[in-house]
Residue, then its C-alpha position, 0 to 999 in steps of 0.5 A: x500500500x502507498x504512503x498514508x498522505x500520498x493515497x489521501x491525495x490520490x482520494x481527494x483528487x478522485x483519482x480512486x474511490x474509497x470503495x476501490x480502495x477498501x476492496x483492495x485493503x479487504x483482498x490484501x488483510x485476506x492473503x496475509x492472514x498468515x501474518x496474523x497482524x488482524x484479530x477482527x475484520x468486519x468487511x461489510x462493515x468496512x465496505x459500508x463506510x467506505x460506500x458513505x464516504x464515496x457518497x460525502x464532499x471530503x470529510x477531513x484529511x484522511x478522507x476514505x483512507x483506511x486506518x486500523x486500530x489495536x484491540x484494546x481500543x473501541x470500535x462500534x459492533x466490534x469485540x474489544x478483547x486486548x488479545x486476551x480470550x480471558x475477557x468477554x469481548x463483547x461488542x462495543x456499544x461506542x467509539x472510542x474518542x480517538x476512533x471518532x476524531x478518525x472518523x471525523x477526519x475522513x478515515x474508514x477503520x478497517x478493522x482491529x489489530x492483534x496485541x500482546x495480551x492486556x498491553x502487557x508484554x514486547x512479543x506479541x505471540x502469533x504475529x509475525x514480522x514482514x520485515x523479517x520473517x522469522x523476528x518477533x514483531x515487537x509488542x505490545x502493538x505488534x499488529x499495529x507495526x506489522x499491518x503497516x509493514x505489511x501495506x495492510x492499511x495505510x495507518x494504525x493506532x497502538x498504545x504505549x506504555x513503557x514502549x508498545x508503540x516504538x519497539x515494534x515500530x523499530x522492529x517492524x521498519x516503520x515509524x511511531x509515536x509515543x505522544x505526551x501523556x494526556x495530550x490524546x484522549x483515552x476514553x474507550x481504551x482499555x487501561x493498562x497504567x492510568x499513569x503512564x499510558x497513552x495512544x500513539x500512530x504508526x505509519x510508514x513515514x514520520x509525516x504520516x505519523x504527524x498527520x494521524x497524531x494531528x487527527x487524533x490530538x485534535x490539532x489545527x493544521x499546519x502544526x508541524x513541517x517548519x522550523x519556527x523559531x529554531x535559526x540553527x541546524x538541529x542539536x541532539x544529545x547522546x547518552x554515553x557510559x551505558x553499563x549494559x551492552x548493546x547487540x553489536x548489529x545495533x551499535x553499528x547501525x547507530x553510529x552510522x546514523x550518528x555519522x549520516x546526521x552529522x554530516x547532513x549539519x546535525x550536531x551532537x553533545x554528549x551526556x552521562x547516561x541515567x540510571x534506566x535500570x532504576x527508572x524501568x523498576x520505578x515503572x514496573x511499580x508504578x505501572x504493575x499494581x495499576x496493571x493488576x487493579x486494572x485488570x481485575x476491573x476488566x474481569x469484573x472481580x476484586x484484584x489479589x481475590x480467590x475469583x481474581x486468581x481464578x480468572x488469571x489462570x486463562x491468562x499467558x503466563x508472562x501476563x499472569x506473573x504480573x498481574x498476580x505480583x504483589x502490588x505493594x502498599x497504597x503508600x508505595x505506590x503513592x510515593x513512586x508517583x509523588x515523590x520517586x518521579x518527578x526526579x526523572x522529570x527533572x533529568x530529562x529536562x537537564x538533558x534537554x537543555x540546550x538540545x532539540x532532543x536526545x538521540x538513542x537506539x530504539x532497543x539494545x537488541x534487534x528484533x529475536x526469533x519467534x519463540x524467544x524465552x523470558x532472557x534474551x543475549x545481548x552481545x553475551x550477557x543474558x537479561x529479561x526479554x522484556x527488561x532488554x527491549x524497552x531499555x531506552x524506552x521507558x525514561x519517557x513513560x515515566x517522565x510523560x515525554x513524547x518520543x519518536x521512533x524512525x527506522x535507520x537500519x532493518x528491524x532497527x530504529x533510532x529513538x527521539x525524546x523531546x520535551x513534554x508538551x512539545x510533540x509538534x516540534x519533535x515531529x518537525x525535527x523527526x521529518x529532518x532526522x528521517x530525511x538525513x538517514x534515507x539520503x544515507x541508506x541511499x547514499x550507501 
């Protein structure tokens, strides 16, 4: 499928037809249904809406462009089981806010995407990697990347918690946005961490990325694409003194992204590198009481209750270990979001200072073969899986950051951290960085 604003154009100028356009979205999801990047496709549905649109004067920028969304957001008439047969699925009686800004902006939601279960993991059992058969596609919106990759719709909606949107956009070889924390409404999302959650678009291209976060953000065009105020060649920071290893195949292709966008006029200051191990136990007590709490609400039962244990058993047992672990005290969580975070706020915005964002890898490791354990090797040291994966991921779940991943080398991207509130500006810079890396692989 071609590039999310260029088939917009191709349907305003009425070059194809919505119609035309599902048709040929239906037949493709059909063929790759090996790929297993669908959990529930309603194709009359599909063709209804888009039969509307053909029938509408253009509705708004995604006017007739199909557009799918991950499984734990609402979608009239359809399940909502956030990949897990533990939940009832029944069908949902509303849209969720951000599936109504598409529809308001033109879009023909062609139908809901597989997940890790209940949000909860990197993998994403069952849905494989188009870009690298044989890889896992990264998770927890692993559906949402491969459907991208794989030209099963031209745009889709995940959820990021402590990375579910960017390490599968890395993954995968596509790119995504971990928008601020709050700036996208989450009403008709299932939760996973009040905290630290939040929808964010994949697409193939950061500007395609821009236009769907502009949808569902509820932005007045034109808020990215122009450097403003910046007078200066962009400015990024590198964390140096890393402990932990990172795959050689991922050094090497992020020192050639370094150096192709040092050469395309970037330049680069280094930092000392925060204590991520911290955060990312900061995060997990954070987001796991709230995991736990939040699914005992999805099944109806009082969390660390015999039914709560009991209903837990139809769960992945990666999944289950969560959301069975003790939660701690009230006080402790408490204490971890008023007291404990607001320093990793704070030392992001010293690492910002003076910078336009901090520039990491994606992920240490590139995407791991299908069946992959609960440790993973990382350039010979063995750590968690999940823990390995969303190494450089989750300082921005925890400061509420929006970041950005774009591919710079198969199955591997490079990350953007930008300041809270500042999404806009890190996608402006994001449209430079991805130019600069494919003038590089080009160039190569």
């Amino acid at each position: 499928m071609e590039e999310l604003r260029a088939l917009a154009g191709r349907l305003a100028a009425g070059e194809v037809s919505a119609t035309e356009v599902a048709r040929e979205t239906l037949a493709r999801i059909r063929d790759a249904a090996g790929l297993g990047a669908f959990a529930t496709v309603d194709e009359e549905a599909v063709l209804d809406e888009a039969a509307e649109r053909d029938a509408q004067p253009p509705r708004g920028p995604l006017h007739g462009v199909p557009v799918a969304v991950k499984d734990n957001i609402d979608v009239t008439g359809l399940p909502t089981r956030a990949g897990s047969r533990a939940l009832p699925g029944e069908p949902a009686s509303a849209d969720a806010a951000v599936v109504a800004r598409l529809r308001a902006a033109g879009a023909v939601i062609v139908g809901k995407l597989a997940m890790h279960e209940l949000a909860l993991g990197v993998i994403s059992p069952g849905v494989g990697n188009p870009l690298l058969p044989g890889r896992v596609a990264g998770g927890s919106s692993g559906g949402s990347a491969a459907a991208v990759a794989a030209g099963l719709c031209a745009g889709a909606l995940g959820t990021d918690t402590g990375g579910s949107v960017r390490v599968p956009a890395a993954f995968c070889g596509c790119a995504g946005l971990r928008p601020t924390t709050g700036t996208v409404p989450g009403d008709g999302v299932l939760p996973l961490s009040w905290s630290h959650d939040t929808v964010g678009p994949l697409a193939a291209t950061v500007g395609d990325v821009a236009l769907l976060q502009g949808v569902i953000a509820g932005w007045e065009p034109p808020a990215i694409g122009r450097r403003g105020v910046r007078d200066r060649a962009p400015r990024l920071a590198l964390w140096t003194g890393d402990p932990h290893p990172i795959d050689p195949e991922v050094a090497a292709a992020f020192e050639a992204a370094v150096l192709a966008l040092r050469a395309a006029g970037v330049q680069t200051v280094e930092r000392p590198i925060p204590d991520l191990d911290a955060i990312a136990d900061l995060q997990i007590r954070i987001a796991g009481p709230e995991a736990a709490a939040s699914t005992a609400a999805h099944l109806g039962v009082a969390a660390g209750s015999p039914a709560f244990h009991a209903a837990t058993e139809a769960l992945a047992p990666d999944v289950r270990a969560i959301v069975r672990a003790d939660p701690g005290s009230a006080a402790d969580h408490v204490r971890a979001i008023r007291v404990e975070s607001p320093p990793v706020v704070e030392r992001l915005e010293a690492d910002l200072d003076g910078v336009d964002a901090i520039l990491t890898p994606v992920s240490p490791a590139p995407p791991p073969p299908v069946g992959v354990g609960e440790l993973l090797d990382v350039a010979g040291e063995r750590r968690r899986t999940f823990f390995a994966l969303t190494h450089f991921a989750t300082i921005a779940s925890v400061a509420g950051a929006p970041a950005l991943a774009i591919p710079c080398a198969p199955g591997i991207g490079v990350q953007l951290i930008g300041r809270p509130g500042a999404d806009a500006d890190l996608l402006t810079l994001g449209l430079e960085v991805e130019a600069a890396l494919r003038m590089a692989l080009t160039a190569g």
